[in-house]
C-alpha positions as CSV (number, residue, x, y, z in Angstrom):
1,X,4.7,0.4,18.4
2,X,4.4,1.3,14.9
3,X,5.1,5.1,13.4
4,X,2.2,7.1,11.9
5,X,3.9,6.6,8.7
6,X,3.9,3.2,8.5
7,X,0.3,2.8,9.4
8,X,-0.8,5.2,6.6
9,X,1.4,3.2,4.0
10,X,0.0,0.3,4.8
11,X,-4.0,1.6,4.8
12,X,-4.6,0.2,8.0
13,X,-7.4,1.0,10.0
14,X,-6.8,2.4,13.1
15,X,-8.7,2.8,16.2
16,X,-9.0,5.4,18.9
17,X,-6.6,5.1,22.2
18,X,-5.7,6.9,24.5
19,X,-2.8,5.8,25.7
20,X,0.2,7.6,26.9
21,X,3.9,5.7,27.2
22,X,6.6,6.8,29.9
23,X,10.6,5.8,29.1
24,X,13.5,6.5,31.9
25,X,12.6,8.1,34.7
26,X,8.8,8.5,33.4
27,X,9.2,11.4,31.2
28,X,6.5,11.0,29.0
29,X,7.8,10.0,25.8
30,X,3.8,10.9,23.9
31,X,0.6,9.9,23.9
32,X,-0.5,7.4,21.0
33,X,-2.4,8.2,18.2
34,X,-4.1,5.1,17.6
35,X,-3.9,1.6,17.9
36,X,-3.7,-1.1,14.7
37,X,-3.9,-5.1,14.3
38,X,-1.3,-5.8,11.7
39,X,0.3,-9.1,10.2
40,X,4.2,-9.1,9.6
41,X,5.9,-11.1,7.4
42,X,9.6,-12.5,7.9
43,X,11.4,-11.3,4.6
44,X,13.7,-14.9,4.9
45,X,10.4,-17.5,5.3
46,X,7.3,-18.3,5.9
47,X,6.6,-16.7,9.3
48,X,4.5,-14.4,10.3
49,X,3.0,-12.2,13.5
50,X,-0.1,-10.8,14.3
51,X,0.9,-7.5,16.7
52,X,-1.6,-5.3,18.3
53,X,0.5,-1.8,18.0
54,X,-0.2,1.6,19.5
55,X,0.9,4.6,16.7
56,X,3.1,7.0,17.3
57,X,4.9,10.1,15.0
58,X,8.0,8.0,16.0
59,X,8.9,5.3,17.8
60,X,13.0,6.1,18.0
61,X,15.9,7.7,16.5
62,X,17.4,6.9,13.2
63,X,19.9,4.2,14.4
64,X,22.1,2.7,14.6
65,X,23.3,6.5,15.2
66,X,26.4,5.8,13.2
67,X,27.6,4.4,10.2
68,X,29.3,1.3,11.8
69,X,32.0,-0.5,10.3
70,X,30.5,-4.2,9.7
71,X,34.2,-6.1,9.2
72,X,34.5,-7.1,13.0
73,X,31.3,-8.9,13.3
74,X,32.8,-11.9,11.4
75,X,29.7,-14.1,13.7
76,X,26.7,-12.3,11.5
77,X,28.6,-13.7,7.3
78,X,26.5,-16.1,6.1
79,X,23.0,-15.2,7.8
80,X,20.0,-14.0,5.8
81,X,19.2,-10.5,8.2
82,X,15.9,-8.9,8.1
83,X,17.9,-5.7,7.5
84,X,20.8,-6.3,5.4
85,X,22.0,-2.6,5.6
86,X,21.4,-2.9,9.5
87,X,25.1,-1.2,9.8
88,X,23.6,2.0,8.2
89,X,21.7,4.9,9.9
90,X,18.2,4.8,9.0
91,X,14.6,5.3,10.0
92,X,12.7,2.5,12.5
93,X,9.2,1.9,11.2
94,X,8.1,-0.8,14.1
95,X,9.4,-1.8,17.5
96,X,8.5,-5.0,18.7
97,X,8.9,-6.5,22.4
98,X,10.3,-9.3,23.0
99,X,7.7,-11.1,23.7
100,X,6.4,-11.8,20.1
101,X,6.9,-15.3,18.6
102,X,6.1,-16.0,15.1
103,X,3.7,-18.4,13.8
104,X,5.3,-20.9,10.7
């Protein structure tokens, strides 16, 4: 999933769908307005995905909810994060399954 948003920043050409998404306990959570092929790029090398994402207005929340206090999670010093200010609330452009495996 990718948020309307995005898809207009980035210029990319969308095509028609019709597809509508259920979350818990099938309450509709909207009908997309589009679908997009797209190319991500890791931020920390050379790897890449090509996604196939439906377009929604949103695809959550501004998370993590919270401002969390990053001091406990001693295991995450010293890596290179795709989101550095991951501890801060803030908007979610793309959601990606965990299915997706980049390419190098």
């Amino acid at each position: 999933m990718v948020t309307e948003k995005c898809a207009n920043a980035l210029g990319l050409k969308r095509q028609h769908s019709r597809v509508t998404v259920s979350g818990i306990s099938s309450s509709s959570v909207g009908q997309a307005r589009g679908e997009v092929q797209v190319k991500l790029h890791s931020t920390v090398n050379k790897a890449s995905i090509d996604i196939h994402a439906l377009v929604f207005p949103k695809v959550t929340g501004i998370l993590p909810k919270y401002n969390c206090d990053r001091q406990p999670w001693t295991h995450l010093e010293g890596l290179q994060l795709a989101d550095p200010s991951y501890f801060e609330p803030g908007p979610v452009d793309v959601l990606l399954g965990a299915d997706y495996t980049a390419q190098s």
